[in-house]
C-alpha positions as a printed Julia matrix, in Angstrom:
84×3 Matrix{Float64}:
   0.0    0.0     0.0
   1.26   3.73   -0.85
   2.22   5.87    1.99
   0.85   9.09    0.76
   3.71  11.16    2.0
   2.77  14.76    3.12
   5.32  16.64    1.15
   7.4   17.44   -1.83
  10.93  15.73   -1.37
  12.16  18.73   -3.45
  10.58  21.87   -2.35
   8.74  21.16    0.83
   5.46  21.96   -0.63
   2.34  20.27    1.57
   0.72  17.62   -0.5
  -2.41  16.19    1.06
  -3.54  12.92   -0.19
  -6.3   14.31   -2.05
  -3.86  16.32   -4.61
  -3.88  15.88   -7.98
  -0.45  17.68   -8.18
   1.62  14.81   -6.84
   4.36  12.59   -8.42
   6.02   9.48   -7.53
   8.36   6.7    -8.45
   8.31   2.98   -8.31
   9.84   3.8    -4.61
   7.17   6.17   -3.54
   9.48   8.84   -3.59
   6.94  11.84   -3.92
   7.59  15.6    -5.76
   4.95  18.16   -6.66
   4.75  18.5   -10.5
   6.21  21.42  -10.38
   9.21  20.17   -8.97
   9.16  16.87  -11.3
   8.71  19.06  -13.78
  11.12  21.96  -13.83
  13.69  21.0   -11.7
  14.27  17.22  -12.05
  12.63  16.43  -16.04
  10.31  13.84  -15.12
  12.94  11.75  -13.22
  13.43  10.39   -9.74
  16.93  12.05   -8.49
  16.6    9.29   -6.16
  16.37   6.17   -8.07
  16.51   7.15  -11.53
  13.11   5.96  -12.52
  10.1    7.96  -14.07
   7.9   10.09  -12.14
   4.07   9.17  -12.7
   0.95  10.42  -11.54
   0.11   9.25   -7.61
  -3.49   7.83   -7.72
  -6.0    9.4    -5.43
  -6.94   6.92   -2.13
 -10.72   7.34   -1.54
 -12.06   9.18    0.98
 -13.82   6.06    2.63
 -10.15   3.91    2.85
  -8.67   7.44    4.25
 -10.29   6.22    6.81
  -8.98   2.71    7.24
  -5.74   3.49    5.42
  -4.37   7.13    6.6
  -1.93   8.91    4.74
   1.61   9.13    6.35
   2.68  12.14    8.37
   6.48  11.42    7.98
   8.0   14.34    5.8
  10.52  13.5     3.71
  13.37  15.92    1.95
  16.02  15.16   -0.28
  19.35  14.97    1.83
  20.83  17.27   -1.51
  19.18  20.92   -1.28
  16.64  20.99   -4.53
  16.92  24.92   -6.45
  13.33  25.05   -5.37
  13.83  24.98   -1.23
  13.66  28.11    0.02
  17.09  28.73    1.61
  19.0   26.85   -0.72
């Protein structure tokens, strides 16, 4: 089962579960699109692999299944961070 990690890896930027502006790799690393986008081209600085499109968990398994509250950040400051 995903985690549904709270944040952007890159940037910081809060990304509930619900958001449809959320990418991932096959290791659940998770960037905004922005940040997948712009700053890293669609691949996972991480593992190397694609970024796709993380699916939406319904509001009823939510429920069952929360989303995590671990944040996560890239050890390597992205351009995006504030501060960096």
């Amino acid at each position: 089962m995903l985690k549904l990690k709270p944040n952007c890896e890159c940037c910081d930027r809060d990304l509930p579960p619900e958001s449809l502006e959320v990418m991932i790799c096959s290791f659940e690393c998770t960037f905004c699109t922005a940040c997948a986008a712009t700053v890293l081209g669609g691949i996972c600085p991480n593992c190397g692999g694609n970024l796709v499109a993380r699916p939406i968990r319904p509001p009823a398994m939510l429920l069952k299944h929360p989303a995590s509250a671990e944040r996560h950040l890239r050890a390597q400051p992205c351009p995006a961070r504030a501060g960096s």
